[in-house]
N, C-alpha and C positions, 0 to 999 in steps of 0.2 A: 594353616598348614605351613612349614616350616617350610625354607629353602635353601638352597646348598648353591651359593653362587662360583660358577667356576669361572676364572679368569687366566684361562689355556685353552689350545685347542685339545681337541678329545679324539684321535685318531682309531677307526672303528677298524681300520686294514682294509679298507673295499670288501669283507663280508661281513660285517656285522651290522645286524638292522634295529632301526626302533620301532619296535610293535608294538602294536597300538598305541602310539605317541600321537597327539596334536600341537596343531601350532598354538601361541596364548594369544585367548582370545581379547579382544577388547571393544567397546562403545565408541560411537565419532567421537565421545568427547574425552576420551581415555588416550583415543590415539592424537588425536589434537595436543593432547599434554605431553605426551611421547616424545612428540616429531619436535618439542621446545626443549629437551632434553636432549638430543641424539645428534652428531656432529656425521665428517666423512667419515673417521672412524668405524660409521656403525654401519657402511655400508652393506646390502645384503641382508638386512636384516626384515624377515618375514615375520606380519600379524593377520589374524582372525576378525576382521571386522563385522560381530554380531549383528549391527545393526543396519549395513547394507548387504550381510550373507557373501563379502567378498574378502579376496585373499588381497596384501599391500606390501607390496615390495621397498623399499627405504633406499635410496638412491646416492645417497650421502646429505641432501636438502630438501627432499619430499619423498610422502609416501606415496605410488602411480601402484592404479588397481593392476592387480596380476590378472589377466583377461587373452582369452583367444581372440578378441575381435583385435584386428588388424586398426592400427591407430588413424583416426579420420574415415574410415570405414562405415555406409549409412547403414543405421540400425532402426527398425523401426519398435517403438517402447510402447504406442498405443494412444490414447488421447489427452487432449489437456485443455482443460475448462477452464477460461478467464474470470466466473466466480468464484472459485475456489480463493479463499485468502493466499496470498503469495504462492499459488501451487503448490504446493506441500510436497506434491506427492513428483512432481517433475524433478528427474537427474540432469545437470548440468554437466554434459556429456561431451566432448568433440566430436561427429557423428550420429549423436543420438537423433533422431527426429520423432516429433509428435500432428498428430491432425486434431485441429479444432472442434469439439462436437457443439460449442457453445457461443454463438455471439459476443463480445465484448472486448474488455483493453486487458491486455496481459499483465502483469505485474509478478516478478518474480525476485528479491533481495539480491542483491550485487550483480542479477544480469541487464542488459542492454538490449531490447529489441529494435531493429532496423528494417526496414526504412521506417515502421512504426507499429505501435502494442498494439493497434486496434484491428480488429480479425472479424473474420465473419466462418459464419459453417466451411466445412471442407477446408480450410485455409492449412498449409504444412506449415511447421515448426522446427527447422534445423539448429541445433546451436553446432558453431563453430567453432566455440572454445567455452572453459568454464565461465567464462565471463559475458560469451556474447551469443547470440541469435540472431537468424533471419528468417523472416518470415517472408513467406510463398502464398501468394493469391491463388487461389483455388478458378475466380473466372473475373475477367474487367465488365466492368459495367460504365454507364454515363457514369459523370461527375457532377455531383450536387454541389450545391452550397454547405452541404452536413459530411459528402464524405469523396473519396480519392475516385481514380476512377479517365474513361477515355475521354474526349472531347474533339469537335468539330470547330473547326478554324473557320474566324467571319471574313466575310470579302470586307475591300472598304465600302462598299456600299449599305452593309451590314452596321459597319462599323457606323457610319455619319445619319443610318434610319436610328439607329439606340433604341430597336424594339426588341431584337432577340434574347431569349432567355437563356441559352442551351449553347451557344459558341463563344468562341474564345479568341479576344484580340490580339492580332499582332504587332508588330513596331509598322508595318508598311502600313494596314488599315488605320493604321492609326494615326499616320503624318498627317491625312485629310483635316482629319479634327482639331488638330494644332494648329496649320497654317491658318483658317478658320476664326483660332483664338488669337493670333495674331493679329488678322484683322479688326477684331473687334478692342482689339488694343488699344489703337488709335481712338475710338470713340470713348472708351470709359478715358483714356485721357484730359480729352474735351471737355467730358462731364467733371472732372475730379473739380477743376475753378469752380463750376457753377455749386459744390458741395462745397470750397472751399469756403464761398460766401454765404450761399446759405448758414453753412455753421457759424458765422459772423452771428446771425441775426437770430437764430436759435438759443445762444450765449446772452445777447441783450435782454429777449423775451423769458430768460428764466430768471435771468436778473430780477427784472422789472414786478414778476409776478409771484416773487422769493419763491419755487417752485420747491416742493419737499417743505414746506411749512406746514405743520398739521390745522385744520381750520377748528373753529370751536363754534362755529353752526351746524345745526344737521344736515346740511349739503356737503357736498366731499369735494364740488368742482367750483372754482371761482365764476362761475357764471349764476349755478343753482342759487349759492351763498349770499351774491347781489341780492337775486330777486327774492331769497328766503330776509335778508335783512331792509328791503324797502317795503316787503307786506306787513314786518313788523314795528315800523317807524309809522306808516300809514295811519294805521290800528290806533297807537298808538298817542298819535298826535295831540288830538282830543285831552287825554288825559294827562298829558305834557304840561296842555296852557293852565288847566285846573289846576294842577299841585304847582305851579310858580305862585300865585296868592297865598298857597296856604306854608309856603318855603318861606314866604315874606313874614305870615306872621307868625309864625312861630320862630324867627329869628330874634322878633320884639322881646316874646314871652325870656328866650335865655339871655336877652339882656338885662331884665326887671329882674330877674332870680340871681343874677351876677353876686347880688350886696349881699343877699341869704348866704350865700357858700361862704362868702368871706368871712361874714361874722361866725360862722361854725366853725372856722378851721383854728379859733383858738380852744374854743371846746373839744374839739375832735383830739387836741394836740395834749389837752389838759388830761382828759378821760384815758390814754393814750397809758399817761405814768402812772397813773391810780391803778389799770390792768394789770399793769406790768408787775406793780409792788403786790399786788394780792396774788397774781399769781406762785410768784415767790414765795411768798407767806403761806400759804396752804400748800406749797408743792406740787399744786397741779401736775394729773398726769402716773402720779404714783399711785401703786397699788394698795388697797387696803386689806387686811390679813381678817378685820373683822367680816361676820356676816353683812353687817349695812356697807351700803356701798356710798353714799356718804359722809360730810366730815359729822355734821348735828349727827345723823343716826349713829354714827361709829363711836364717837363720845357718849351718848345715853346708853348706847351698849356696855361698854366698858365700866362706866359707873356702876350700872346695875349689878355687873360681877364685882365689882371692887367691894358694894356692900353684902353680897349674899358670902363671901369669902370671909370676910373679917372676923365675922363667928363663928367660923369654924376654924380659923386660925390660932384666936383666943382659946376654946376648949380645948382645940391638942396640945396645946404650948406644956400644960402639965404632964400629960401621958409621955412627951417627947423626953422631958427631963426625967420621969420614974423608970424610960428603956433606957436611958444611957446609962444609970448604974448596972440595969441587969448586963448590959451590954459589955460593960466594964466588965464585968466579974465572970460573963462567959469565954470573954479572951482570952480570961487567968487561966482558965479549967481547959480551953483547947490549947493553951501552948504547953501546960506540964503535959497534955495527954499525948502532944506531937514528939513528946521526948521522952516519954514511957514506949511507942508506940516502933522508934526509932531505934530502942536501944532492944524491944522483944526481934525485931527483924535483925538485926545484928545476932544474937544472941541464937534465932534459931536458923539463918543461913537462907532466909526465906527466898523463895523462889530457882532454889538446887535440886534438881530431879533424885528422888531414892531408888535405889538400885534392889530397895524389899520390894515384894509383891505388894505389901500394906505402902498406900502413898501417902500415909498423914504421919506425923512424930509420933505417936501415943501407938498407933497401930504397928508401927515399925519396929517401935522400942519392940511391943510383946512379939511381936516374929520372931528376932532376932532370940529374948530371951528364951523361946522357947528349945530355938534350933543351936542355941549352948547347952541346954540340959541335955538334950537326946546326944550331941555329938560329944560328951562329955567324957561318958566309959568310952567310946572307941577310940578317942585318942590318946587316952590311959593307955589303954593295952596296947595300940599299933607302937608306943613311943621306943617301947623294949626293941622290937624289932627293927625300926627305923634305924635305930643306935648303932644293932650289930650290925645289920648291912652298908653302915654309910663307908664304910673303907673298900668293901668289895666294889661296891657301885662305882666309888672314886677310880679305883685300881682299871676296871674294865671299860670306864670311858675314855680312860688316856689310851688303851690298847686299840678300840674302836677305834678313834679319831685317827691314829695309824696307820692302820690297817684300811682306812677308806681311802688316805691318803697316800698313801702305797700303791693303791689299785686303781684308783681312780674312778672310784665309786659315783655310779652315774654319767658316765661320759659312755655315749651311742659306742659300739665296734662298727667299722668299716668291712671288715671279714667277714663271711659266709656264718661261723660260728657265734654264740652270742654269750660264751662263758670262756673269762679269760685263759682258763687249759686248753681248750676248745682251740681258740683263737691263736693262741701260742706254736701249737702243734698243726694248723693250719701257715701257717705264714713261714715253721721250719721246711715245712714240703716242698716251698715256693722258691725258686731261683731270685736272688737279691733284684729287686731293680731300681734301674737312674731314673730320675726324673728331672728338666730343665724348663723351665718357663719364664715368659718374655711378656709383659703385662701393656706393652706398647714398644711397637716397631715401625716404620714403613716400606714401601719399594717404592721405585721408579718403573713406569712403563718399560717393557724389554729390555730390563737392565738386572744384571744376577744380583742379590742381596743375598750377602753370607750372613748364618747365624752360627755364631760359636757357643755351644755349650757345654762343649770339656767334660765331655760326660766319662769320657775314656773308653766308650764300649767296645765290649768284648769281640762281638760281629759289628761290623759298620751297615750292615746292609739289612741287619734283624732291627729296626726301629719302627716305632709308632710317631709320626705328627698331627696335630690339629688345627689348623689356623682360622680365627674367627674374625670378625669385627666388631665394633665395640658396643653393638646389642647382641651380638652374642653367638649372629648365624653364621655357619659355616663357611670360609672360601677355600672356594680350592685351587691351586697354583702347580706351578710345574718343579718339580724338585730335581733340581740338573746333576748337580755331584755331590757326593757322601765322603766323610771319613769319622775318624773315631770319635774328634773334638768338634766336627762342624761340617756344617752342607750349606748348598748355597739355592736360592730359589726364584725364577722367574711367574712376572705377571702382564699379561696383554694390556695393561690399564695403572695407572699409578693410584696407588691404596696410603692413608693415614690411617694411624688411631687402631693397627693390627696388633693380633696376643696370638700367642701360641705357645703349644705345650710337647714336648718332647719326650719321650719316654722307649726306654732298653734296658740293656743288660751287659 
């Protein structure tokens, strides 16, 4: 729906009403956009908030709910349940109060609960500004170790028994216990020297017994480890003295073998380069492309093709040499035939769509000839006629062209009439009128902008204006003085990028 923005005030006289008018509505998140748009200026300014069903007044820097309740006034809104995700349904209110139906911790986005969010049934819920709340204990109970709550003060006798579960220290019961540790000051003092030595001798013994060594017996303590390694030396012994004889001779044996190794090591050294050169020589290691996967079997392969091929190499040798003449001579015959072949495509335009019904040349020819015989007499006879009318036709289409161009043949009427006598005699009935128009202007806030249009009208005070913006829609302003050539006109607000249209008589 279109709007008509006015930028003046609109003075009704004290009796004129707006019926059945409302105010415009908007969404929290509409007027949220609003309120980043709107300065002092816009003081007074009334919205419809659909979505809290309340009325918002605009202050010059915020919109405050339009409300009978008296400000900080208690209201009570009903309950509020600490499961609910951020309360949703709770108004942050100055005033408002709610009662707990639900055990738990409050949580609500950008408020503050005081002294603290955690609540029990009955528990009230005051907020004292949009920001903040206090909550009201419904009844005191003991104080646990899990929640707040009253408490019983211990004597010092209380204090120095350290049985009681249920009271609570103060600084006097409590001097007892410190003087107490004062006393006992003096003696860990005493004791500190006798730790200082000890740690002396704690420091040697980890030395001594590299403590943090991991051990590689099945025992894990140096004492198990002893006795796991003298049951195994015991055991053992026995078998110790035996293999010293047999350590002995076979020491003998790898002396006697000493002269064998030596004399091989010129054979080992000789065999060494003979490896080396065959390997070379065969290429070890490569792949073979025959079936045999050795060098002998891969060679008798290949021989055996070399001779089963040889005769059949011999018998084609003739046939090869009796195609290469036919071969020759079929050359001959496809290159004249690529130049006969080249010059019929030339010649018949191949591959140009025909505009006959028949799509092949041979078919086409006979269409066409046929549809020259039939249209043969009638262009006989029509040709007489043609003749004599070509000067009339000449003659009448200069007159035409004319006469369209005279009237303006095809171009819409603006007039009620739609035949230019019509039209003519409509527009003589009509008193002449001015027309003036301004395709961009501006004003200044509360400041007169004169527009001169030199119209000269006849009544100054019988005009039509329009003034719009530059999509299109209507503003309307205060138009303060008139005369023949020019008027001048005030706006509550400074406007760019204004058109208007002026029109009299």
């Amino acid at each position: 729906m279109a709007e008509k923005q006015f930028y003046h005030d609109i003075d009704l006289v004290k009796v004129g009403q707006l019926v059945d008018a409302r105010f415009k509505n908007v969404t929290n998140a509409e007027r949220s956009t609003l309120a980043a748009a709107l300065g002092t200026g816009n003081k007074g300014l009334v919205v419809y908030d659909t979505d809290d069903s309340e009325m918002y007044l605009w202050d010059g820097s915020a919109f405050n709910r339009v409300s009978a309740d008296v400000t900080g006034d208690l209201v009570f809104k009903g309950v509020i349940n600490p499961t609910n995700d951020d309360t949703a349904s709770v108004e942050a209110v100055q005033g408002y109060q709610y009662v707990v139906d639900t055990a738990g911790t409050l949580s609500k986005t950008g408020i503050t609960f005081s002294p603290s969010a955690v609540v029990e049934v009955g528990d009230m819920v005051l907020f004292t500004s949009a920001t903040e709340a206090t909550v009201l204990q419904r009844n005191i109970e003991d104080a646990t170790t899990s929640k707040k709550g009253q408490v019983e003060l211990a004597t010092t006798a209380e204090t120095n028994a350290g049985s009681a579960t249920g009271l609570a220290v103060t600084p006097a019961s409590l001097s007892d216990v410190l003087t107490d540790i004062s006393t006992n000051a003096s003696g860990v003092s005493t004791n500190a020297g006798n730790i200082s030595t000890n740690a002396s001798d704690i420091t040697s013994l980890e030395t001594f017994t590299d403590i943090g060594t991991t051990l590689d017996t099945t025992a894990t303590s140096l004492a198990d480890a002893v006795n796991e390694l003298h049951t195994e030396i015991g055991t053992n012994a026995g078998n110790i003295s035996t293999n010293t004889s047999n350590i002995s001779t076979n020491a003998g044996n790898i002396s006697t073998n000493t002269g064998n190794i030596s004399t091989n090591t010129g054979n080992i050294s000789t065999n060494a380069t003979d490896i080396t050169a065959l390997e070379t020589f065969t290429d070890i290691g490569t792949g073979l492309d025959t079936t045999a996967t050795s060098l002998a079997d891969a060679v008798n392969e290949l021989h055996g093709e070399i001779n089963t091929n040889a005769s059949n190499i011999s018998t084609n040798t003739g046939n090869i040499s009796t195609n290469a003449s036919d071969i020759s001579t079929a050359q001959s015959n496809i290159s004249t035939n690529a130049t006969d072949i080249t010059s019929l495509e030339t010649f018949t335009d191949i591959g140009t769509t025909l505009d006959t019904t028949a799509t092949s040349l041979a078919d086409a020819v006979n269409e066409l000839h046929g549809e020259i015989n039939t249209n043969t007499s009638n262009i006989s006879t029509n040709t007489g006629n043609i003749s004599t009318n070509t000067g009339n036709i000449s003659t009448n289409a200069t007159d035409i062209t004319s006469l369209e161009t005279f009237t303006g043949t095809g171009t819409s009427l603006d007039t009620t009439a739609t035949t230019l006598a019509g039209a003519v005699n409509e527009l003589h009935s009509r008193s002449e009128a001015k027309i003036y128009t301004n395709g961009s202007f501006s004003v200044t806030a509360n400041v007169a902008a004169t527009i001169s249009h030199n119209l000269a009208l006849t009544d100054k005070d019988f005009f039509t204006i329009r003034v719009c913006d530059s999509s299109g829609s209507s503003v309307s302003v205060d138009v303060d003085s008139v005369n023949v050539n020019s008027l001048t006109i005030t706006s509550l607000v400074s406007l760019t990028g204004l058109k208007c249209i002026i029109m009299g008589t």
